[in-house]
KOLFIVO-657225 format. One record per residue (C-alpha): residue number from 1; residue in one letter; x, y, z. Coordinates in steps of 0.001 Angstrom, whole numbers. Example, Ala and Ser with C-alpha at 12.3 -4.5 7.8 and 13.67 -1.06 7.14 Angstrom:
// residues 2
+-----+---+---------+---------+---------+
!   k ! r !       u !       v !       w !
+-----+---+---------+---------+---------+
!   1 ! A !   12300 !   -4500 !    7800 !
!   2 ! S !   13670 !   -1060 !    7140 !
+-----+---+---------+---------+---------+
This chain:
// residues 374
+-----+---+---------+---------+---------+
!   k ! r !       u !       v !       w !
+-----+---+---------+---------+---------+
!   1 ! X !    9348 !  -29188 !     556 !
!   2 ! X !    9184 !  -26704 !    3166 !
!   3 ! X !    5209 !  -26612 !    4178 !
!   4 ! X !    5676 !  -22541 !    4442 !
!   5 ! X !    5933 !  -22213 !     326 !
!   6 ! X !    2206 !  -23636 !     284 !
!   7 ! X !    1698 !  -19884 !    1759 !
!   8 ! X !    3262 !  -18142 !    -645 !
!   9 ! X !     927 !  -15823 !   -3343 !
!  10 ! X !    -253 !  -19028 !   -5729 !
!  11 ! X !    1085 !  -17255 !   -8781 !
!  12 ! X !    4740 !  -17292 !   -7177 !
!  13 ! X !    3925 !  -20838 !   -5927 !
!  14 ! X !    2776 !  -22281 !   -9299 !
!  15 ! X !    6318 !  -20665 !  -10897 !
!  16 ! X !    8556 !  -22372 !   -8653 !
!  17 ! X !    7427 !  -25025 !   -8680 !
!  18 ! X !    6995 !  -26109 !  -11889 !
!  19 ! X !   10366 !  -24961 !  -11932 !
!  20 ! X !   11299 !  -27742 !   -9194 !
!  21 ! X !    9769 !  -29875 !  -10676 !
!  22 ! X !   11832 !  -29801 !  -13971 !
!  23 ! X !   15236 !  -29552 !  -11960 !
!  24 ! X !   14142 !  -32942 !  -10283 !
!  25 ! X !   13681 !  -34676 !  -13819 !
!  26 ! X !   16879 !  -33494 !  -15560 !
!  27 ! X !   19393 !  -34290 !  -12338 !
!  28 ! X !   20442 !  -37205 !  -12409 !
!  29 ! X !   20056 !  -38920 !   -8120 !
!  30 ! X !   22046 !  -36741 !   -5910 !
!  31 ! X !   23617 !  -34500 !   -8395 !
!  32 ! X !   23700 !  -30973 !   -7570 !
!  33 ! X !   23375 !  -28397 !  -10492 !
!  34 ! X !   24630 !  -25297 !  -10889 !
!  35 ! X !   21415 !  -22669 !  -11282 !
!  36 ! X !   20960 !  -18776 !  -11710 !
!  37 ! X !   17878 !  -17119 !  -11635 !
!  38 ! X !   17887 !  -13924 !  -13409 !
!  39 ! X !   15395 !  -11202 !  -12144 !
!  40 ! X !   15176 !  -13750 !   -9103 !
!  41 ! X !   14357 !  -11151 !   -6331 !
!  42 ! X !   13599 !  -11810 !   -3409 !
!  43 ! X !   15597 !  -15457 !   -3953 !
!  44 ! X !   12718 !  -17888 !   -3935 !
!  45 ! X !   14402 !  -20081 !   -6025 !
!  46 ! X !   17132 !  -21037 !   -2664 !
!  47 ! X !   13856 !  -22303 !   -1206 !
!  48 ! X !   12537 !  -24370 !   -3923 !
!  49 ! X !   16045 !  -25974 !   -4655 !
!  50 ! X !   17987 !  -25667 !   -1121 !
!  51 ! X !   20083 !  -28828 !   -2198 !
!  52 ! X !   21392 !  -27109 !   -5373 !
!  53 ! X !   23774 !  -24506 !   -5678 !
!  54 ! X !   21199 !  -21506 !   -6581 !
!  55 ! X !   22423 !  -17679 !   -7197 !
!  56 ! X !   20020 !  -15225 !   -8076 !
!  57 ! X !   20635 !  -11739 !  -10335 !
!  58 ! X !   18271 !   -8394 !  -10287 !
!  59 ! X !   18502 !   -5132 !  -10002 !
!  60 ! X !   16604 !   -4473 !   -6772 !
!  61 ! X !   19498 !   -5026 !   -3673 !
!  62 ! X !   18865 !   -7865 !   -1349 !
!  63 ! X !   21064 !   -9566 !    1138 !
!  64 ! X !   20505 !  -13337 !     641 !
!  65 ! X !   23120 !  -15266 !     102 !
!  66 ! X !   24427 !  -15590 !   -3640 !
!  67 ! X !   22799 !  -12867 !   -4276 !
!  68 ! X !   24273 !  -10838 !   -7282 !
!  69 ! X !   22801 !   -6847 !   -8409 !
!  70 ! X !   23072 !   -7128 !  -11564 !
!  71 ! X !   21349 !   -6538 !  -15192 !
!  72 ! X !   20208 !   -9118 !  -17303 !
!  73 ! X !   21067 !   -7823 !  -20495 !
!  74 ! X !   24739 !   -7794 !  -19637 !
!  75 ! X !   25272 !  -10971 !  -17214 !
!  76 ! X !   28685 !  -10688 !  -15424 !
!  77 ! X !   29295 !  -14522 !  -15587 !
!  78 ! X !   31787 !  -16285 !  -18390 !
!  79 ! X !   30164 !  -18442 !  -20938 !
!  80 ! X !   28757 !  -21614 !  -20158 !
!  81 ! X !   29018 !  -20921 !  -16196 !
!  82 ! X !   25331 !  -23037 !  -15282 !
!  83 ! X !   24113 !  -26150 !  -15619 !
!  84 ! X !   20445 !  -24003 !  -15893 !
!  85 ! X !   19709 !  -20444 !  -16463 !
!  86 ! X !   15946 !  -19052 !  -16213 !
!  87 ! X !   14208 !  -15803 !  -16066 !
!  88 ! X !   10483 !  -16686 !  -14567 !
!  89 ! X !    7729 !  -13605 !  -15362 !
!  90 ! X !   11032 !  -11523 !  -15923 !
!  91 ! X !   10853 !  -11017 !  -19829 !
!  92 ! X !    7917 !   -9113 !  -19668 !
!  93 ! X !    9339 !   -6582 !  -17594 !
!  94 ! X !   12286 !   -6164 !  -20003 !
!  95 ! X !   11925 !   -3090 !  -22713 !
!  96 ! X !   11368 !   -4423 !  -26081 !
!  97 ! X !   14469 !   -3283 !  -27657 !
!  98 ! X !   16697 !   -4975 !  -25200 !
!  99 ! X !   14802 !   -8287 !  -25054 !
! 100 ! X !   16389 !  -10466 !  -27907 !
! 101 ! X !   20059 !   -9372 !  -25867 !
! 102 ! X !   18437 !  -10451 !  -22797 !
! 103 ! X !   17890 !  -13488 !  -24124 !
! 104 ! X !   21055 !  -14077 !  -26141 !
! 105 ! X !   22611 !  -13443 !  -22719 !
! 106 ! X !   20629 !  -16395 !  -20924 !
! 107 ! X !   21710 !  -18467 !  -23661 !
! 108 ! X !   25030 !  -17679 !  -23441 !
! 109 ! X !   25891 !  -18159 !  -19859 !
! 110 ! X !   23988 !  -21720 !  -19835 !
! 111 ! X !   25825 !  -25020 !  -20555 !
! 112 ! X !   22681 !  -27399 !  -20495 !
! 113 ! X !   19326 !  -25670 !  -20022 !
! 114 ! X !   17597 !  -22474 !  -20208 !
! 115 ! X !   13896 !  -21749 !  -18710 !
! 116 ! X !   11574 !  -18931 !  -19620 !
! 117 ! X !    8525 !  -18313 !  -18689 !
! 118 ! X !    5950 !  -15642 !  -18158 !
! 119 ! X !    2618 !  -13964 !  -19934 !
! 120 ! X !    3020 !  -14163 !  -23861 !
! 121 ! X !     553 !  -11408 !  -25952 !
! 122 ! X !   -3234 !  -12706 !  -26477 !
! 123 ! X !   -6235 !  -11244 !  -26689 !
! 124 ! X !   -7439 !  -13175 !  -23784 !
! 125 ! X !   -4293 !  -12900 !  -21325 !
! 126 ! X !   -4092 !   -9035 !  -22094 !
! 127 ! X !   -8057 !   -8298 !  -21355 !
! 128 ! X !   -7273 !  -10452 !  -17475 !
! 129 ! X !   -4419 !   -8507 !  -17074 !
! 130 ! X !   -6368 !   -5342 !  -17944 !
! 131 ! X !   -9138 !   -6208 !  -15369 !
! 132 ! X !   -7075 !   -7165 !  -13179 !
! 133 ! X !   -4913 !   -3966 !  -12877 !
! 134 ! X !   -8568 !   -1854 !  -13177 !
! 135 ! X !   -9501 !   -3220 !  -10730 !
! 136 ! X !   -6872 !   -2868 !   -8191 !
! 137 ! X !   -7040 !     938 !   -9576 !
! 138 ! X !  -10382 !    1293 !   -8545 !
! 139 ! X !  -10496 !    -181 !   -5073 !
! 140 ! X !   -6928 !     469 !   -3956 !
! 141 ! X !   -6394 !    3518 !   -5380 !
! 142 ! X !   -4010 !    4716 !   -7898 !
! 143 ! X !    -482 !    4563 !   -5361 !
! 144 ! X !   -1189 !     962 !   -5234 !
! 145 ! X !   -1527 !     456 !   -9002 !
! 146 ! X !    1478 !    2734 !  -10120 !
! 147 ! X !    3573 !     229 !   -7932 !
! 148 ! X !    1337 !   -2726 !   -9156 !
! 149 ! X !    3578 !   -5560 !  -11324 !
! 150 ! X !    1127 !   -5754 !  -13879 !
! 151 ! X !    1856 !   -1748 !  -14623 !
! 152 ! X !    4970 !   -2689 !  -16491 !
! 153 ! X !    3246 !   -5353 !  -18302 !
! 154 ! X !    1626 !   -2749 !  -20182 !
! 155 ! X !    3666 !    -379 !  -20653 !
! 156 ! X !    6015 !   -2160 !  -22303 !
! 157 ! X !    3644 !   -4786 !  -23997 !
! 158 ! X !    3713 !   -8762 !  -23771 !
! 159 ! X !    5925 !  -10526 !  -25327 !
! 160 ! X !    5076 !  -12206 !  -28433 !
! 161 ! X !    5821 !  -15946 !  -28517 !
! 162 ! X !    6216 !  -16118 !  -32422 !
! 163 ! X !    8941 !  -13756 !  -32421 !
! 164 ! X !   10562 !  -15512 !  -29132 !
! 165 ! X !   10800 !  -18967 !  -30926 !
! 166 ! X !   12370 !  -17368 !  -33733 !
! 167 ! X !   15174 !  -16108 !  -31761 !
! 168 ! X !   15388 !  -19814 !  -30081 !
! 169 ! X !   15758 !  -20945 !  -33738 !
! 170 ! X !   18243 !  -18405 !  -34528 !
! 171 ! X !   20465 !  -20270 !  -31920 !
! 172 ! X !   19874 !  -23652 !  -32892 !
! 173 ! X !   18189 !  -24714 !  -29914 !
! 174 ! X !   15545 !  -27140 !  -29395 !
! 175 ! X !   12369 !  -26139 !  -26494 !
! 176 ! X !    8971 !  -27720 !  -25509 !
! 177 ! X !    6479 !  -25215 !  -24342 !
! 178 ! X !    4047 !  -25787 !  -21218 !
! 179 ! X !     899 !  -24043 !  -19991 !
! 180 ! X !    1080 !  -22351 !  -16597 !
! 181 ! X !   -1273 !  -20455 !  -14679 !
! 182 ! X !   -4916 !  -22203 !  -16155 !
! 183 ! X !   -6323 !  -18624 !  -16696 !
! 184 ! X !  -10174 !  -18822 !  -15809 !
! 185 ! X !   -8373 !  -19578 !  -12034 !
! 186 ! X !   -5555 !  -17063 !  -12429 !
! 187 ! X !   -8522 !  -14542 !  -13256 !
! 188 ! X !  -10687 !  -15472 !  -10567 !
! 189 ! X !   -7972 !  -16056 !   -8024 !
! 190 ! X !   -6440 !  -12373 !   -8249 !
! 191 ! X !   -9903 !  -10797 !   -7945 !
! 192 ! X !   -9934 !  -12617 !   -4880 !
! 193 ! X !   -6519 !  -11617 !   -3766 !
! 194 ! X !   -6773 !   -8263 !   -4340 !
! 195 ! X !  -10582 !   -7721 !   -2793 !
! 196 ! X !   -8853 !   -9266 !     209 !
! 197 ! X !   -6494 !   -6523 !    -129 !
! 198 ! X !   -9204 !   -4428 !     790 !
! 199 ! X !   -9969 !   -5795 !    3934 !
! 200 ! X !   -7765 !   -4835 !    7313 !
! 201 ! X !   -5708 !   -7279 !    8834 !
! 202 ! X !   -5914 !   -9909 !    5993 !
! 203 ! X !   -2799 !  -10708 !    6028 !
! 204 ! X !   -3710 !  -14433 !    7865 !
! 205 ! X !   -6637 !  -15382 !    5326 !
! 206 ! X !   -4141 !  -14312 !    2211 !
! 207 ! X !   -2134 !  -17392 !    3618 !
! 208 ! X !   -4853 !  -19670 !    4318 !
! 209 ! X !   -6690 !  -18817 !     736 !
! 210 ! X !   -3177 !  -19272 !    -927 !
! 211 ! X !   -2268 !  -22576 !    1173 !
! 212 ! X !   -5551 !  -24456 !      12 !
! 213 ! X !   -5067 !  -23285 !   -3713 !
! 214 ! X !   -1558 !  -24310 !   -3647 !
! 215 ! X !   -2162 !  -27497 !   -2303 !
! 216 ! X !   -5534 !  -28264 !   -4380 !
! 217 ! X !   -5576 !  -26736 !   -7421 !
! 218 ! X !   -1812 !  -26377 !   -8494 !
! 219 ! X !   -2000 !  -29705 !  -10531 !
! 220 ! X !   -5138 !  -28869 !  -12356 !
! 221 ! X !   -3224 !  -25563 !  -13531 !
! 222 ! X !   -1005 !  -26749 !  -16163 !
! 223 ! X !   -2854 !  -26753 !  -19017 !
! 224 ! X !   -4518 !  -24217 !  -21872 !
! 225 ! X !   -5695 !  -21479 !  -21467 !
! 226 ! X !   -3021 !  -20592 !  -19473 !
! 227 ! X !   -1993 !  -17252 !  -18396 !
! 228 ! X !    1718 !  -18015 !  -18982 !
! 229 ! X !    3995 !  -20473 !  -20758 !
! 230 ! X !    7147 !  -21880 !  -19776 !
! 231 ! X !   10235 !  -22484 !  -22472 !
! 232 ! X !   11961 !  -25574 !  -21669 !
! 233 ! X !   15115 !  -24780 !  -23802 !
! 234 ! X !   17769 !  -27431 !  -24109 !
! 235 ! X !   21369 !  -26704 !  -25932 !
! 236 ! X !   22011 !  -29380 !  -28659 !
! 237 ! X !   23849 !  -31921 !  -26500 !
! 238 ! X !   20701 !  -32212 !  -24060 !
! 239 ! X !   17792 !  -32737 !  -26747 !
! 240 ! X !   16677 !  -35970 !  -25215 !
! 241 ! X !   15880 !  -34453 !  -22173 !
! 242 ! X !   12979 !  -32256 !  -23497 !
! 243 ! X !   10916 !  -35491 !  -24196 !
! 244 ! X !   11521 !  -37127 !  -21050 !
! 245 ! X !   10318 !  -33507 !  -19341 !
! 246 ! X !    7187 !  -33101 !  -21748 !
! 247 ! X !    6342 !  -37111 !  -21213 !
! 248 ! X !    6401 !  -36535 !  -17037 !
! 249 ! X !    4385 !  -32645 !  -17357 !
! 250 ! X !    2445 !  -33856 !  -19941 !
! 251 ! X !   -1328 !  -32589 !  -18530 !
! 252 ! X !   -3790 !  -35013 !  -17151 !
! 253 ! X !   -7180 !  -34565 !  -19552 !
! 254 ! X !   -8877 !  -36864 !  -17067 !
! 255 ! X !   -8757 !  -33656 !  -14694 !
! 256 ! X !  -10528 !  -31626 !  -17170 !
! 257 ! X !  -13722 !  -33727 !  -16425 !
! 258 ! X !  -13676 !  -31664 !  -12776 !
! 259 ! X !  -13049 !  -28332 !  -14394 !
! 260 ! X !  -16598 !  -27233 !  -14547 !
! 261 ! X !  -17113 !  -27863 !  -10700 !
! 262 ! X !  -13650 !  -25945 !  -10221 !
! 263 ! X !  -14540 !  -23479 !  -11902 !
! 264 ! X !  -18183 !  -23225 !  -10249 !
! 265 ! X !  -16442 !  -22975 !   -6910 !
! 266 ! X !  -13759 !  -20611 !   -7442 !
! 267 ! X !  -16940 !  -18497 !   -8826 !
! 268 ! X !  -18595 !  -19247 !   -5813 !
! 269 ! X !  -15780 !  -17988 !   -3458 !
! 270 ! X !  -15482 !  -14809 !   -5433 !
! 271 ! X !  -19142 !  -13806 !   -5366 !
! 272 ! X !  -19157 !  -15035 !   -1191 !
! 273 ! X !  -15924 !  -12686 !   -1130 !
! 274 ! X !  -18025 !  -10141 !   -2713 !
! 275 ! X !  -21190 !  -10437 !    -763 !
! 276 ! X !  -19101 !  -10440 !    2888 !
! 277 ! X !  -17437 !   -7353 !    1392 !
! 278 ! X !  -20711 !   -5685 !     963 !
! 279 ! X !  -22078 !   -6885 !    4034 !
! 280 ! X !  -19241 !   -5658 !    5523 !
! 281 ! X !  -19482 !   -1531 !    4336 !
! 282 ! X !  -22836 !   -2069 !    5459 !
! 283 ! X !  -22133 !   -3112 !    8713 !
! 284 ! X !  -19416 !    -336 !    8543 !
! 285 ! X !  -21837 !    2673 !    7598 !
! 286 ! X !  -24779 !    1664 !   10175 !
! 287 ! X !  -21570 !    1854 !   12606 !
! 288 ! X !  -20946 !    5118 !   11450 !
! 289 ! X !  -24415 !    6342 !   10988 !
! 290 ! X !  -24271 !    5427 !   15012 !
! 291 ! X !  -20998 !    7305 !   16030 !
! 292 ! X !  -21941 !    9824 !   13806 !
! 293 ! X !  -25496 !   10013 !   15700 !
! 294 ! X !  -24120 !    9801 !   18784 !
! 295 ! X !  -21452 !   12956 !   17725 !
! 296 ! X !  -24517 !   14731 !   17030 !
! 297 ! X !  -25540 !   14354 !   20559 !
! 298 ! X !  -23082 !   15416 !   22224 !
! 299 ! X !  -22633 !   18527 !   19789 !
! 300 ! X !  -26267 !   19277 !   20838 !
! 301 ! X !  -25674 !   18876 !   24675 !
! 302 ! X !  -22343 !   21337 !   23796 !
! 303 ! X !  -24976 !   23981 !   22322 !
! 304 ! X !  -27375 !   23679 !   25577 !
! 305 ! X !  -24601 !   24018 !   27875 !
! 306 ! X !  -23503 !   26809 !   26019 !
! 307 ! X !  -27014 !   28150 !   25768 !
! 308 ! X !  -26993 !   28064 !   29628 !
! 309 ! X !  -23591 !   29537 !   30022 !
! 310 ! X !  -24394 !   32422 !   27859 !
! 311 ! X !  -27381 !   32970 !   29483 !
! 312 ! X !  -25594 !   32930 !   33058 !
! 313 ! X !  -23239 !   35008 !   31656 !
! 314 ! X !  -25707 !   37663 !   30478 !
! 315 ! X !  -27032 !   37651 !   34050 !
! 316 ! X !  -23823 !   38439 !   35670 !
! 317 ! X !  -23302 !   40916 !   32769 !
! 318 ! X !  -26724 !   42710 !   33643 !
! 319 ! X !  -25903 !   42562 !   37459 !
! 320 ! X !  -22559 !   44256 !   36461 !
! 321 ! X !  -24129 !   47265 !   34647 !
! 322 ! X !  -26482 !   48031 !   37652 !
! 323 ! X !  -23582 !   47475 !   39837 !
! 324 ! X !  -21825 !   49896 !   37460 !
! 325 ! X !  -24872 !   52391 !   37993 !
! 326 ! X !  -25234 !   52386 !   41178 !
! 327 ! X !  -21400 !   53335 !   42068 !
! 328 ! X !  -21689 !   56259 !   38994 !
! 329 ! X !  -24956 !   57499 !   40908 !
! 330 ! X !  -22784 !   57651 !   44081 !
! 331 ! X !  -20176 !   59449 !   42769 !
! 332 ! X !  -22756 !   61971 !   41232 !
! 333 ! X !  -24561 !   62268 !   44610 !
! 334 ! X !  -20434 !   62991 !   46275 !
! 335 ! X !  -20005 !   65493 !   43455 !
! 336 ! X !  -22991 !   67576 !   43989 !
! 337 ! X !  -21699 !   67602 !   47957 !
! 338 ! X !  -18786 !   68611 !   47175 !
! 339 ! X !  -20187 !   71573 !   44574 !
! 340 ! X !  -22425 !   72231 !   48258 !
! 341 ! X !  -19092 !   72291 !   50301 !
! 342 ! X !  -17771 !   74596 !   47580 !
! 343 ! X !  -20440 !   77130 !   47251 !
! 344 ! X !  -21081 !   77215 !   51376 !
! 345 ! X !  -17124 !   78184 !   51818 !
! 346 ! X !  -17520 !   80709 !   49130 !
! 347 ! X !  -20311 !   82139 !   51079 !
! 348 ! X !  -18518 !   81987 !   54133 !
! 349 ! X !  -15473 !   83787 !   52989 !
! 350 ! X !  -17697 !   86587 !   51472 !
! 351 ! X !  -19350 !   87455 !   54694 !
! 352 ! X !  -17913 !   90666 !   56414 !
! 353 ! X !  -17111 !   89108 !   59843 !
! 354 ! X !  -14520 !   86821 !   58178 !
! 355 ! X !  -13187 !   89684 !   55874 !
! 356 ! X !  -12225 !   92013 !   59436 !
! 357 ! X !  -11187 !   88631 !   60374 !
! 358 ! X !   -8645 !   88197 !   57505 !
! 359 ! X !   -7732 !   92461 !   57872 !
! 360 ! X !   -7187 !   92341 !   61884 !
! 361 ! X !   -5131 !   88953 !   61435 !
! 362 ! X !   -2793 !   90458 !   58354 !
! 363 ! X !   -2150 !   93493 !   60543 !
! 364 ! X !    -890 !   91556 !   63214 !
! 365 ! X !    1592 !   89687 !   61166 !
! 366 ! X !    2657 !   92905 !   59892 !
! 367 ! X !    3349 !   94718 !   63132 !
! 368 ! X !    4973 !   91584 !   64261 !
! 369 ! X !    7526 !   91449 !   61614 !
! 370 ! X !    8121 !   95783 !   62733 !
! 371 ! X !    8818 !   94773 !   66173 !
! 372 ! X !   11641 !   91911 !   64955 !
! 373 ! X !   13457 !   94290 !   62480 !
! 374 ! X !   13508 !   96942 !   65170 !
+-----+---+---------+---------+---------+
């Protein structure tokens, strides 16, 4: 298998496979079956089973090969077109009232071998999903959770396995059911995954996280409690099969005698996770507290300069108005000289000497104009 699918989100990991691992017991050497994945997106299932011929149907548009957009309650394949039809965490997403057609239609299209799996109702799986999706509400905020998967889950409520086996029955099929997902990991695992989600750049220790879960604890997840359960549904021509599949996934008790110590480390993680992410806003707020310090600072210098420009400014401005007096005193002091100038020419043209002055002078003009018009 390709070693980049040990990266992928465990939950996605652990579906696929499981999933692989049942194709590989009910081909028989090389033979290549015919598979469609319904509510397949993004087409994981090509990756898994690149030796098969895989085709994948959702509703959300992608361009990978095979790749058909499409609704599962109305399949547009003839009946009996696969060798194996499944719908992984798919049914959960359906609306109640169009599940049992949903199913009817996975049944109908298969010619050997029908897989469904995903989170039936309980108690215990609903609560984790709760806490989960809380979670994610409260430290990613609520954009993240209206787009979160888990949103859908419930709104339209689990599935209920009691009423999904009678639906099997009503088609005279025969199924083994197997755990998936052991839930005390699936739990502790997406409180992990989505405090990381909190933290920038991640992206690099999602991978890492998910690689050493994938490649450590997979095995140790198939078994009760499990967050999910797979439907290994066989037609009646292919009933032998189901034993030889339950006989080979069949869990190992002898791994149970290490679930305490699993579970003590996954614990351990999540509190470490915990404890860097509050070491972390620490570190983050004394960096703040500094910048914002340091803000402060300069704001203060800002006001001094300020302070000092104002205070230049009122100097000039004070230098200005004397200026301003000064020039309005001069102008007084050249009014009142010319009121002087005034007053001494009135004088002057009241004094008799200039009076004859003006007579003699406006005779002479007079006498002057005589002498032209004679």
């Amino acid at each position: 298998m390709n070693e980049k699918l040990y990266e992928l989100p465990f939950d996605q990991f652990q579906r696929y496979k499981l999933v692989e691992e049942i194709v590989g017991l009910v081909k028989n050497g090389s033979e290549k079956i015919r598979i469609l994945d319904v509510g397949g997106y993004p087409g994981l299932i090509s990756d898994f089973l690149p030796d098969d011929e895989t085709f994948i149907l959702d509703v959300v548009p992608c361009d990978k090969p095979n790749y058909i957009l499409g609704d599962g309650t109305a399949i547009p394949f003839d009946d009996s077109s696969f060798d194996l039809v499944m719908a992984i965490d798919t049914l959960e997403h359906i609306p109640i009232e169009k599940r049992q057609k949903f199913i009817s239609e996975l049944l109908r299209v298969s010619s050997k071998y029908i897989i469904v799996m995903g989170p039936f109702f309980g108690e215990n799986i609903q609560l984790a999903e709760r806490m989960i999706f809380e979670f994610s509400l409260k430290t990613l905020g609520q954009d993240f959770a209206d787009k979160h998967p888990l949103k859908e889950h419930i709104e339209n409520g689990l599935p209920r396995m009691d009423q999904f086996e009678e639906e099997i029955n009503k088609l005279n099929c025969y199924y083994k059911v197997f755990p998936s997902g052991y839930l005390y990991n699936w739990l502790i695992l997406n409180f992990v995954k989505h405090f990381l989600f909190t933290i920038p750049d991640s992206n690099d220790l999602h991978k890492m996280i998910d690689k050493y879960y994938n490649l450590y604890f997979y095995e140790n997840d198939k078994r009760d409690p499990s967050y999910r359960n797979m439907f290994f549904i066989a037609k009646e021509s292919n009933r032998k099969t189901l034993d030889k599949v339950d006989k080979k996934l069949k869990y190992n008790s002898d791994l149970s005698v290490k679930d305490l110590s699993y579970k003590l480390q996954l614990f351990g993680l999540l509190m470490s996770l915990f404890d860097l992410g509050a070491k972390r806003e620490l570190h983050e707020l004394k960096r703040y507290n500094i910048k914002l310090e340091e803000t402060l600072g300069l704001k203060e210098r800002d006001i001094e300069n300020k302070d000092l420009i104002i205070e230049e400014l009122k100097s000039e401005n004070e230098k200005s108005i004397l200026h301003i007096l000064e020039i309005e005193n001069q102008i007084k002091s050249k009014e009142a000289h010319i009121q002087n100038l005034e007053k001494s020419l009135l004088k002057f043209r009241n004094n008799l000497l200039y009076r004859f002055y003006r007579l003699f002078k406006d005779l002479g003009l007079e006498r002057t104009e005589d002498q032209h018009s004679d």
